[in-house]
C-alpha positions as CSV (number, residue, x, y, z in Angstrom):
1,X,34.0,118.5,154.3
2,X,34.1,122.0,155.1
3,X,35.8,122.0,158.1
4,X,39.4,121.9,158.0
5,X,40.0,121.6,162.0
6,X,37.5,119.2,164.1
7,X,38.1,119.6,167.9
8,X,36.8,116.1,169.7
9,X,35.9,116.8,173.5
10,X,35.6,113.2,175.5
11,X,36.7,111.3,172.9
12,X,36.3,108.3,175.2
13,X,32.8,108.3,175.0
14,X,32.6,108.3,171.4
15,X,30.5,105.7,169.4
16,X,30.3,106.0,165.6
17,X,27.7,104.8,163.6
18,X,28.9,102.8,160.1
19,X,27.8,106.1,158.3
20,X,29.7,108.2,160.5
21,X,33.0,105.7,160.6
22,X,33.2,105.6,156.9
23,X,32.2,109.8,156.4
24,X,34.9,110.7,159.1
25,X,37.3,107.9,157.8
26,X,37.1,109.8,154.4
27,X,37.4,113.5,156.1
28,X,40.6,112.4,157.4
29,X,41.7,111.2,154.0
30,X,41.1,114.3,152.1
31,X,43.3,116.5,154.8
32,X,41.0,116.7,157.7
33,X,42.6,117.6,161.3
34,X,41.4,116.2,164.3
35,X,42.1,117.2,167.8
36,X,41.6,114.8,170.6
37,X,41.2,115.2,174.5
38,X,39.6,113.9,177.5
39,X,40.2,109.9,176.9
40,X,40.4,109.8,181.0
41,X,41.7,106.1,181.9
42,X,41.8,102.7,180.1
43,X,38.5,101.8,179.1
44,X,38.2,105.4,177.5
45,X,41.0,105.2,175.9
46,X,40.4,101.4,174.7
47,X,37.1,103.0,173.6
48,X,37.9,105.5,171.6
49,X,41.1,103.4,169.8
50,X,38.2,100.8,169.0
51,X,36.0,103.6,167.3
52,X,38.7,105.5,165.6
53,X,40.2,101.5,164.8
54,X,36.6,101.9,162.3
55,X,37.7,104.9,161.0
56,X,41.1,104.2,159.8
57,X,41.7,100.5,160.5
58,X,45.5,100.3,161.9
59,X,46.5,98.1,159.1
60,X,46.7,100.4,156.9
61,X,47.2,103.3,159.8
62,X,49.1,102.4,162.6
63,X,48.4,103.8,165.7
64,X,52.2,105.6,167.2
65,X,52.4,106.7,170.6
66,X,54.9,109.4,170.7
67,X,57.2,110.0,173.8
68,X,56.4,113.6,175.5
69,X,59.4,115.4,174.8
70,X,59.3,114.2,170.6
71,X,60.1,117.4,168.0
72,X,56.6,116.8,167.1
């Protein structure tokens, strides 16, 4: 948890194990930042929204997909 900033490079290849779901799930929680890129076509994308789905379930964290020209 020393890391304040996490860059994630093909985050459609990613697989987390249930140690690594639940450590990164709790990173996150206490304030961690995560950048992600390179989720090239569907099934990467489906991928990595599966993994980070084990993470932080959508339940409780909903997934938003943000129009390009948002504030944000």
């Amino acid at each position: 948890f020393q890391c304040p900033w996490l860059l994630m490079e093909d985050g459609g290849t990613v697989v987390f194990s249930d140690i690594e779901a639940r450590r990164f799930g709790e990173y996150l929680r206490k304030g961690g930042f995560v950048f992600v890129s390179d989720t090239w076509g569907d099934l990467a994308q489906q991928q990595f929204d599966d993994q980070i789905g084990r993470v932080l379930p959508a339940s409780r964290y909903p997934m938003v997909d943000l129009p390009l020209d948002s504030a944000i």
